[in-house]
C-alpha positions, -999 to +999 in steps of 0.1 A: +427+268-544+416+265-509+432+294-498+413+316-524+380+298-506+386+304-474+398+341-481+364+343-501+341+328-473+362+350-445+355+385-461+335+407-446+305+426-460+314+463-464+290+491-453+265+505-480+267+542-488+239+563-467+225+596-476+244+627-459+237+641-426+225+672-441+202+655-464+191+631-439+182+663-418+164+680-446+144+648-453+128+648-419+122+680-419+102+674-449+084+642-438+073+665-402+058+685-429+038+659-442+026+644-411+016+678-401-003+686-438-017+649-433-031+658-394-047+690-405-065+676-432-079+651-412-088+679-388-107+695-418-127+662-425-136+656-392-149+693-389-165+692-419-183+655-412-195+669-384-213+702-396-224+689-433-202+697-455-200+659-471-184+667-505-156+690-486-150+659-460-147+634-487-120+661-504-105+663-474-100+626-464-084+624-501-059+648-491-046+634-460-043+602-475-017+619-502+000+634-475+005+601-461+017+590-497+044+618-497+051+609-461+059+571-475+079+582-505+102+606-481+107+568-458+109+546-484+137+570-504+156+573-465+151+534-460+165+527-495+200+549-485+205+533-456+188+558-432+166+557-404+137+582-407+128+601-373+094+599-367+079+628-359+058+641-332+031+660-348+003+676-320-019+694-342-049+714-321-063+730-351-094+752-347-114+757-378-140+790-380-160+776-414-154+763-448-136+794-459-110+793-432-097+755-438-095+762-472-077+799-465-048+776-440-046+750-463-039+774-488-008+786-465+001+748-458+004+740-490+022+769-504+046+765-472+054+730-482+062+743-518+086+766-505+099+740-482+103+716-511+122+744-534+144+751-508+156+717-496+161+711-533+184+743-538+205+736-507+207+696-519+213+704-556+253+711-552+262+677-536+229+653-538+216+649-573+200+622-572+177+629-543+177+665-565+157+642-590+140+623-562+122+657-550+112+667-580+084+646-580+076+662-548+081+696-558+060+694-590+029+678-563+032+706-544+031+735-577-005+716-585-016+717-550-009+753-546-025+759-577-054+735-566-062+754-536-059+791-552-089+779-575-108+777-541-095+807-533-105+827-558-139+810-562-145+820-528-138+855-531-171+852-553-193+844-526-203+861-493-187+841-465-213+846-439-244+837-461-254+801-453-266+794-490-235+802-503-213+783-483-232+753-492-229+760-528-196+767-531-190+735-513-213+713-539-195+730-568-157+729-556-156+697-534-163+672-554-140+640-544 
């Protein structure tokens, strides 16, 4: 009996299972993304603060705190697998020309990041199912954001961009936070 004790107290812990290298790649990759989505929105608030447009800066602020909640999900999914996440260095200088223009390059982020998200699932999909499953929360986020942003798209193709009066009802009608 005290053999089997001591052979019990004297065995070591064995290593968890971690996410693959490739994965573990593709996930950062992913989380850059969202940093960078997260720095340009708050780009587009503070542009927008500062010229008037206080419905579009509340939108705004709303999205780059869900990029930062995708950028958490992408850690906390690493973290669980035993992975340190790389924490990226994201230097946005983002110049904005008007209303129109933030919502034309979010428009491009967005639909970037839902290509991003597509492909990282195909290439994970053959030897990673359950991070497969994990992304399609992400990948669903990024279908209604894409369609999210070509609403304000197509609603600005109804208005003349460089008419004042316009701008600023576009913006009361579409930015509402």
């Amino acid at each position: 009996m005290a053999t089997n004790i001591k052979a019990l107290t004297m065995a070591k812990a064995m290593n968890p299972k971690t996410l693959g290298n490739s994965t573990a790649t593709l996930l950062n990759e992913r989380l850059y993304d969202e940093y960078t989505a997260h720095f340009f929105y708050r780009n587009a608030r503070n542009f927008c603060k500062g010229v008037g447009y206080n419905n579009a800066a509340a939108f705004f602020e709303k999205e780059a705190a869900t990029e930062l909640e995708h950028a958490e999900k992408l850690q906390n999914y690493m973290v669980d697998w035993n992975v340190h996440p790389t924490m990226p260095s994201v230097k946005p200088n983002i110049q904005f020309a008007g209303l129109i223009d933030i919502v034309n390059k979010a428009y491009l982020i967005e639909f970037d990041l839902f290509e991003k998200y597509n492909q990282t699932s195909m290439k994970i999909f053959e030897h990673d199912l359950a991070t497969f499953d994990f992304l399609q929360e992400l990948r669903e986020i990024q279908t209604e954001s894409v369609a999210e942003y070509s609403d304000l798209l197509n609603a600005a193709q109804l208005i003349d961009p460089t008419n004042l009066l316009d701008i600023i009802h576009y913006e009361e009608i579409y930015f509402k936070a």
